[in-house]
C-alpha positions as CSV (number, residue, x, y, z in Angstrom):
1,X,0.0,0.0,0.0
2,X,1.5,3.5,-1.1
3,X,1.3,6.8,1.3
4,X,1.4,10.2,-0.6
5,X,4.3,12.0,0.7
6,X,3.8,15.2,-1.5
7,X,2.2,16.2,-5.0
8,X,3.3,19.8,-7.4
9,X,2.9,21.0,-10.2
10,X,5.4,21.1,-12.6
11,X,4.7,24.3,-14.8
12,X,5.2,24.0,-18.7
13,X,8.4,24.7,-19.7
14,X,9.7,24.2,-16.6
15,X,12.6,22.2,-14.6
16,X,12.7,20.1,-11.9
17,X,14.9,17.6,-9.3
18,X,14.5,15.8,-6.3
19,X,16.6,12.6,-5.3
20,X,14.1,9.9,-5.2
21,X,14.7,7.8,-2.4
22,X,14.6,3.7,-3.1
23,X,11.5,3.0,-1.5
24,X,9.3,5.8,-3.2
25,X,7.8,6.3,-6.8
26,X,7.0,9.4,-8.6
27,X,3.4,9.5,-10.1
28,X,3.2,11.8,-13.4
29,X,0.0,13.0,-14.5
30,X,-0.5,14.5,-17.8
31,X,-3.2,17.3,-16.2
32,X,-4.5,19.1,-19.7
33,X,-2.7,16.4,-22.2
34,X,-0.4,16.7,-25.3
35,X,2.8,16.9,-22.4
36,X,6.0,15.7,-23.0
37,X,8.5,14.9,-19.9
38,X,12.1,15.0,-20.5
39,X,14.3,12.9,-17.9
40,X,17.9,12.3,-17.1
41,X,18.8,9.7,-14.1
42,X,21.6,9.3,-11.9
43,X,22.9,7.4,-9.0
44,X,22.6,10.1,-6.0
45,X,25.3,8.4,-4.0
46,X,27.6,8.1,-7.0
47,X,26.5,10.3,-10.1
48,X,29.2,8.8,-12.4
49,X,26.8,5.8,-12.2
50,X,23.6,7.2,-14.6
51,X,20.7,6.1,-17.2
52,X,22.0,4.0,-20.3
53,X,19.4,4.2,-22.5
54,X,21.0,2.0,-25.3
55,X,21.8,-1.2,-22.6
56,X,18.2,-0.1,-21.2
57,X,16.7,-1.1,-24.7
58,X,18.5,-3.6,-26.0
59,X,18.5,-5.7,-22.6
60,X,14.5,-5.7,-22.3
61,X,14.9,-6.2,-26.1
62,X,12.5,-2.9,-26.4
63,X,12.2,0.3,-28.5
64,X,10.0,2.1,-26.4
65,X,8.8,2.2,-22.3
66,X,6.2,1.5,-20.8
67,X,4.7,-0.5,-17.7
68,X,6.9,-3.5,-16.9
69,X,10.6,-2.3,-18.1
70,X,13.2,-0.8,-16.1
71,X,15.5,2.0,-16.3
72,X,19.4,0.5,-16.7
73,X,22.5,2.1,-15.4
74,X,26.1,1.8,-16.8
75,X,26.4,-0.6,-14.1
76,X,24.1,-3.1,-15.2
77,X,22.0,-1.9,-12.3
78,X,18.6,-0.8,-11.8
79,X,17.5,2.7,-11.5
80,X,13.8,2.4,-12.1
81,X,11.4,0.3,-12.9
82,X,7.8,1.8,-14.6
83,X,5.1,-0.1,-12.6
84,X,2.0,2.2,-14.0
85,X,1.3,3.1,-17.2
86,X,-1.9,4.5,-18.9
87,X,-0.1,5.0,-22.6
88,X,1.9,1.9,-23.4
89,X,4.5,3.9,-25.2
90,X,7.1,6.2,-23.9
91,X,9.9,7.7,-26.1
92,X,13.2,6.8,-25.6
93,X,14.9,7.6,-29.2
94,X,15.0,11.5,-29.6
95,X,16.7,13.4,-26.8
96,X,15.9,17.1,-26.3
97,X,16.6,20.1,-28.2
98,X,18.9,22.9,-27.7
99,X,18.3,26.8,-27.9
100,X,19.2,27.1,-31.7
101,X,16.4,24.5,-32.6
102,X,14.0,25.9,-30.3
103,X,15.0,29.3,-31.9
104,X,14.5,27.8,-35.7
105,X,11.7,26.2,-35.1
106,X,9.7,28.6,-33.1
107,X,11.4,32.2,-33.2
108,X,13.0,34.5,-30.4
109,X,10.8,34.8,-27.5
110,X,13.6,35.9,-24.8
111,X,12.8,36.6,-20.7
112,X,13.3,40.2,-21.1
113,X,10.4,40.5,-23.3
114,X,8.2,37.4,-22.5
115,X,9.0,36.9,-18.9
116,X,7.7,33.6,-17.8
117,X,6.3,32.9,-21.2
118,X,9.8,32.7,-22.9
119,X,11.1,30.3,-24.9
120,X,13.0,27.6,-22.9
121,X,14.9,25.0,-24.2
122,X,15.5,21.0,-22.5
123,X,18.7,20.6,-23.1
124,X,20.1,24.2,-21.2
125,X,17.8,23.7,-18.7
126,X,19.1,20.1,-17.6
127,X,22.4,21.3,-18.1
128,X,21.2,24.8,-15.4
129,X,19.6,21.7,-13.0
130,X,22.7,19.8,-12.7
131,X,25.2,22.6,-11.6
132,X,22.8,22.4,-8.3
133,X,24.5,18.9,-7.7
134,X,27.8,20.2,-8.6
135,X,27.6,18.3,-12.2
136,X,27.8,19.9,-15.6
137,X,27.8,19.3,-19.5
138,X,30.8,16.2,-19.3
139,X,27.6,14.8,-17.0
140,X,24.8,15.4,-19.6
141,X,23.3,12.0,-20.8
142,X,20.7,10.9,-23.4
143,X,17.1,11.1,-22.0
144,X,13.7,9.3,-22.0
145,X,10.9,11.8,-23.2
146,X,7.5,10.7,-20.8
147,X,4.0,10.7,-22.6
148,X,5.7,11.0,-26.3
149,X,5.6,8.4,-28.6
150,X,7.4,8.3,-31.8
151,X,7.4,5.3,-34.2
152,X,10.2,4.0,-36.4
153,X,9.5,3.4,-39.7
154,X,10.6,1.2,-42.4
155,X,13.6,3.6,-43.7
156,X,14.6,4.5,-40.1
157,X,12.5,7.8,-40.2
158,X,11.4,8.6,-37.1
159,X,7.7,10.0,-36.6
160,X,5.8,11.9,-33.8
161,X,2.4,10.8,-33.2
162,X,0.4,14.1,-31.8
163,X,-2.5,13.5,-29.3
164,X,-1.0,10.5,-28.3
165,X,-1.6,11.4,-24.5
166,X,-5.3,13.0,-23.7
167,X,-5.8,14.7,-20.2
168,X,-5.5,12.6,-17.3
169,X,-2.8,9.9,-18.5
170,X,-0.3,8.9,-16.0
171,X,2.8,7.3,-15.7
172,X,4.9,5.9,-12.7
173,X,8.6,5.3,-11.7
174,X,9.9,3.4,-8.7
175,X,13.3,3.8,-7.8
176,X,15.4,0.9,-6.9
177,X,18.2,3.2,-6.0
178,X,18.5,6.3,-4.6
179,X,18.3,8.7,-7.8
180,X,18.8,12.0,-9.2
181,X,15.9,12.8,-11.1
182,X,15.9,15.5,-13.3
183,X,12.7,16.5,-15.3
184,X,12.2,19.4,-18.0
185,X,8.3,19.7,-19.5
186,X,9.8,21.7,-22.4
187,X,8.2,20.3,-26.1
188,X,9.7,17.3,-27.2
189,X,11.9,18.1,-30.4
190,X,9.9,16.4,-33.0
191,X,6.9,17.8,-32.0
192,X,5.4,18.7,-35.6
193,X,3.2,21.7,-33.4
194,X,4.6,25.3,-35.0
195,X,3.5,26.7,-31.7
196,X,6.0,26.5,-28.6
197,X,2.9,25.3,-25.9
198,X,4.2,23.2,-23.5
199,X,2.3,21.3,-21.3
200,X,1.5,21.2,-17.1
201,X,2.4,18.2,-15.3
202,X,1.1,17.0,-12.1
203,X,3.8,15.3,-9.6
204,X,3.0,13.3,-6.6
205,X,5.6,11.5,-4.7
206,X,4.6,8.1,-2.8
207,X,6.7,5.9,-0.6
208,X,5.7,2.2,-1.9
209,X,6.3,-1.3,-0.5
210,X,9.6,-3.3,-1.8
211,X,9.6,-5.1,-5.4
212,X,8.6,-8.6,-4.1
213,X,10.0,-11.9,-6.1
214,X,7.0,-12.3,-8.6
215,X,7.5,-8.0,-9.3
216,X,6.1,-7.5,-12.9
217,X,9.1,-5.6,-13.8
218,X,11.6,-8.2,-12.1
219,X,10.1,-11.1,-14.2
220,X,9.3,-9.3,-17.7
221,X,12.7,-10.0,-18.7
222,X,15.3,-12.8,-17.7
223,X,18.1,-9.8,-17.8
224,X,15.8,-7.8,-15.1
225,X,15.7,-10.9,-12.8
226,X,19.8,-10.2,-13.1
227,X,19.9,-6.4,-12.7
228,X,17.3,-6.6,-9.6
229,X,19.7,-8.8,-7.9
230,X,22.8,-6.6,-8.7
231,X,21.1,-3.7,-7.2
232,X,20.1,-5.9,-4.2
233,X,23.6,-6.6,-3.9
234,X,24.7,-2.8,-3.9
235,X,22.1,-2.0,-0.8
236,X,23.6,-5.0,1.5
């Protein structure tokens, strides 16, 4: 049984961290829809440790997230595991964009002028959340892009599916460590949209009972059985 320990808002366009303790999830709720969640993981206690997205794919033998994966470490380790999931497809391919592609694609819309309402960019804004850990841009890794899907197609093209998540979808992540979460809700970079309208977010943090041997994200995959038990290992 799960105990709510806090819920807020993450604004649109905005950035946020907290270390999520092993033993708690993070419950995202997509309030209006159409959101899109950038996040970058690390290992609190040891941030060289952090979120391979590539061994996190090809291990669960996956292109995308979604309820019964984990989130892999360099280590072979377990950072997360996604035990909810309203959407059944999360993006894990296209990273973030930077200021001159939010510039291209949606003009100059700078603080001075626009004040909250200015344009903000994913990848400058993880980079401003990690100097608060004493990290920097040697420490910036691939991330996962929550409530986003984008397809592959037959050429390697990859395509954006708008609408894909209507008000009130939710996704949750468990940590099996003790992580650095880092979350941006700028627009995800393939976002065909000309209009720069990111989304609000709804956070609420839980503390949650221990993955038990018959966990749905322990026993989805042979390799996860593996990586559950070297995280065990880390905590003894």
């Amino acid at each position: 049984m799960s105990e709510v320990l806090f819920e807020e808002i993450l604004s649109p366009g905005a950035t946020w961290s907290h270390i999520l303790k092993r033993g708690t999830a993070l419950h995202l709720t997509d309030i209006e829809g159409g959101a899109n969640v950038g996040a970058i993981l690390y290992n609190a206690d040891c941030p060289v440790e952090r979120l391979n997205i590539p061994d996190t794919l090809k291990a669960q033998h996956i292109a995308k997230l979604t309820q019964g994966f984990v989130l892999y470490s360099d280590m072979g380790r377990i950072l997360c595991s996604m035990t909810e999931d309203s959407l059944g497809w999360h993006d894990a391919l296209s990273g973030c964009a930077d200021a001159a592609a939010v510039q291209a694609k949606y003009g100059v819309a700078r603080y001075q002028e626009y004040r909250n309402e200015f344009h903000q960019n994913a990848r400058d804004s993880f980079l401003i959340e990690l100097e608060k850990y004493g990290l920097g841009p040697r420490d910036l890794s691939p991330n996962l892009n929550l409530f986003s899907k984008v397809g592959v197609e037959a050429d390697g093209a990859l395509t954006f599916q708008p609408d894909h998540s209507p008000p009130g979808s939710f996704v949750e992540i468990r940590a099996e460590m003790n992580v650095l979460l880092i979350l941006s809700s700028c627009p995800h970079p393939l976002d065909p949209n000309p209009k720069y309208a990111p989304r609000p977010v709804q956070l609420t943090l839980k503390r949650v009972p221990s993955p038990t041997a018959n966990d749905a994200c322990r026993i989805s995959r042979p390799e996860n059985g593996r990586g559950f038990t070297l995280t065990e290992r880390y905590f003894l």
